[in-house]
Every structure is written in structure tokens, then in C-alpha cells.
Phi, psi and omega in degrees: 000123164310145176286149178269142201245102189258130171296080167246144180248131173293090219305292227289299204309314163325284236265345174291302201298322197282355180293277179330305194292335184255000172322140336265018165315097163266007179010089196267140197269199188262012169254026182070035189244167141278145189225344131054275180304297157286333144341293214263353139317283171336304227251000115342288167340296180285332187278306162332285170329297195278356168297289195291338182036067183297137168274328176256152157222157141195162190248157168253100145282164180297185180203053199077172191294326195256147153226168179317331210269329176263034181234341131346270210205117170325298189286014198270131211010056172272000172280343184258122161296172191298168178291144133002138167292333206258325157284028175260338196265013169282320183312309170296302174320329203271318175297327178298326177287290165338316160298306179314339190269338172104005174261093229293144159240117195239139185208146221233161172267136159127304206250142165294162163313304160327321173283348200277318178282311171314339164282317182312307158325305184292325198295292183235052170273346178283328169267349208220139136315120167220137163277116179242117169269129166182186152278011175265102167312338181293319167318325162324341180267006171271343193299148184194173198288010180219020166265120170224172195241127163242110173282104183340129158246178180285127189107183193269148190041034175233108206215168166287092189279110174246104158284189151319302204283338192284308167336257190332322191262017167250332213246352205054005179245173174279142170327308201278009157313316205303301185307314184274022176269313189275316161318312184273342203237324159081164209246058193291001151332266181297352167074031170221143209269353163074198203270104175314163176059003175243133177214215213291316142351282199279314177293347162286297213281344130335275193289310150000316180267313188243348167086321185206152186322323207277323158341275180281027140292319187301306193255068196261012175255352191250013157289166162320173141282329170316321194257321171299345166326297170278332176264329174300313189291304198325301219347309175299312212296339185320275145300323157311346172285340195283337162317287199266329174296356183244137162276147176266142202229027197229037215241112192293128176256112162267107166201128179255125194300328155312345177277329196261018172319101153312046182258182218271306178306359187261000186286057194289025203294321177323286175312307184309247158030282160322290198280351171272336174297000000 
């Protein structure tokens, strides 16, 4: 029997990317809001559906700036200034069109999308074919044999497809490796510095080599004097950068798996579209 096939979308990665690409068009509606960004959410969407032919969809957001990881650690994307004047009022707009479409939009106060999803995931990956659309590389630690990550590309439905098998034989390490990898090399995207002086090379080949941070302690006389050097002053930032790089998968979701029911009559993009300009 075929699995039946959950959709999730990443909202934030959409609605930044479809912002950016379309700058400074701000195809402003008739209540004066710029719509740009949802436009080209919507019209993501639609392109995802029909590729992928989901039986469920749902999208995932951010819920603000604070979370657990900067109640961490402060400084954790504190390198990113507030969003554009011309996205902020999109955001709401953008979950009203995604609702218009019949797509449940979930989101946690506390928690990222990223987590929202890696919970969703975890909730039914045993059952279900599931699909991610999104720009985050970090979703590779959710990849598994009924998980694939589909990675934004340039344009509307044009994306990088990462399976497992592909994940492991380009990168050589299992998905959830990826985290003490993203611990040593540290993120500056997300503003957390990981093991100074080591970076993504050497932290690949590293884990690659000893398999986990706690690996490369167990052998830590068969390091450079350079990388103990640099991983004895690190020591802390390791871990909590080992922290703030995993998604969290345990983040309480409400959600019946039935609201997120994917059929062909629900498909309004036309209209949708049409009520937001």
C-alpha cells in the first residue's frame, strides 16, 4: 500500500526568498500593503503541489524573534537587522493567503519553523512519505529513507532534491551528524561561532573521522596540537553551539492531520492571488 504524502513548507524561507527576488516591484494592493513576497509565496505553492502531488500540505513559521535558542544564547541572530518596511505587513498576509488555500499554518511562540517542522516530521515519518520544501540547509538532519529535502533553486519550482542517499554519499556523514558538524564550524548566518579557527572542511573531516563531538574527545591525543588548541579555549561555545545547531523535535504541535487534507477542488490559486492584490 502507498504511503500517503505530507507536504511541509517552510513559510519564512518562501516568503524572504520570494521578497528579495522580486525587489523593489512591491506590487502594492488596494489596501496599500505590498504583496510581492506573497505572490510569489502563493505562486511557490502552487508549483511544489503540482510537482510533488501531496496528499497533506502544511506550512511552517517563525512566531518572532525570541526563542529558546536566545534565551541560550543572546547573541544567537542578533547579526540580522528588523525585516524591511515593505515585508512586515506581508507576513500576516502571507498566512491569510496560505489559509485561503486550506493550509493549515503552524507555528509555536518560543519555537522556530525549523523545529515545527522536525516535530511534524518526527510525529509522522514512520507513516507517511514526507516532503520539505524549503532554503535551509539545516533541514538535511531530518533527511531519512521516507524524508527528502527539497532545496529552493533560482525561480518559481526549481529545486535541489537531497535524499538520503544523496545527503551521505556527497557529504559522508548520516543526517543527524550534521549537527556536531555545524557545532565546529558554527553558523554566521545564525551568529553563533562554533570552535574558532575550524571550519567547514576540517570540521567534515572530523566528524567524518571520530563520528561525534564525544569521538573527538575520546581521541583527542590523536588531534593536530592546532585543532586541541582551538577546541580546549572553544570548549563551552562547542557545545551550546551543538545546541543552538539541532532542531528540535519535540516542540507540542495541534494539529488533525485531516485539516491538512490535499485535494484537487481546493486548489484556488487563481482566486487567491486575485484577492490579495
Amino acid at each position: 500500500m502507498e504511503r500517503e504524502h505530507l507536504l511541509l513548507i517552510d513559510g519564512m524561507a518562501l516568503l524572504f526568498r520570494a521578497f528579495y527576488a522580486t525587489a523593489p516591484r512591491w506590487m502594492i494592493n488596494s489596501r496599500g500593503v505590498p504583496t510581492n513576497a506573497v505572490y510569489g509565496v502563493v505562486k511557490q505553492i502552487e508549483a511544489a503541489t503540482n510537482a510533488l502531488q501531496p496528499t497533506h500540505v502544511v506550512c511552517c513559521w517563525d512566531m518572532g524573534s525570541t526563542t529558546f535558542r536566545t534565551e541560550w544564547f543572546p547573541d544567537y541572530k542578533a547579526n540580522r537587522g528588523e525585516p524591511p518596511h515593505e515585508l512586515m505587513p506581508q507576513f500576516d498576509l502571507a498566512k491569510e493567503a496560505v489559509a485561503m488555500l486550506g493550509i493549515p499554518n503552524i507555528g509555536v511562540l518560543g519555537a522556530e519553523a525549523d523545529d515545527c517542522i522536525g516535530s511534524l516530521v518526527k510525529q509522522y515519518r514512520d507513516g507517511m512519505r514526507i516532503s520539505i520544501v524549503t532554503g535551509d540547509r539545516d533541514l538535511f538532519q531530518l533527511l531519512s529513507e521516507h524524508v527528502t529535502v527539497y532545496l529552493l533553486a533560482k525561480g518559481i519550482g526549481n529545486y535541489e532534491a537531497y535524499t538520503l542517499d544523496r545527503f551521505t554519499q556527497e557529504k559522508g556523514i548520516q543526517p543527524h551528524q550534521l549537527i556536531d558538524v555545524k557545532a565546529l564550524m558554527g553558523d554566521a548566518s545564525d551568529n553563533y561561532p562554533g570552535v574558532r579557527g575550524i571550519g567547514e572542511k576540517q570540521a567534515f573531516k572530523l566528524i567524518q573521522q571520530y563520528g561525534s563531538i564525544e569521538g573527538i574527545i575520546e581521541n583527542f591525543a590523536n588531534l593536530t596540537k592546532a585543532q586541541q588548541q582551538k577546541i580546549t579555549e572553544h570548549l563551552d561555545l562547542l557545545h551550546l553551539s551543538r545546541k543552538l545547531a539541532a532542531i528540535h523535535c519535540d516542540i507540542p504541535i495541534s494539529l488533525r492531520l485531516e485539516e491538512a487534507r490535499w485535494d484537487d477542488e481546493r486548489k484556488w490559486f487563481a482566486e487567491v492571488l486575485e484577492a490579495i492584490r
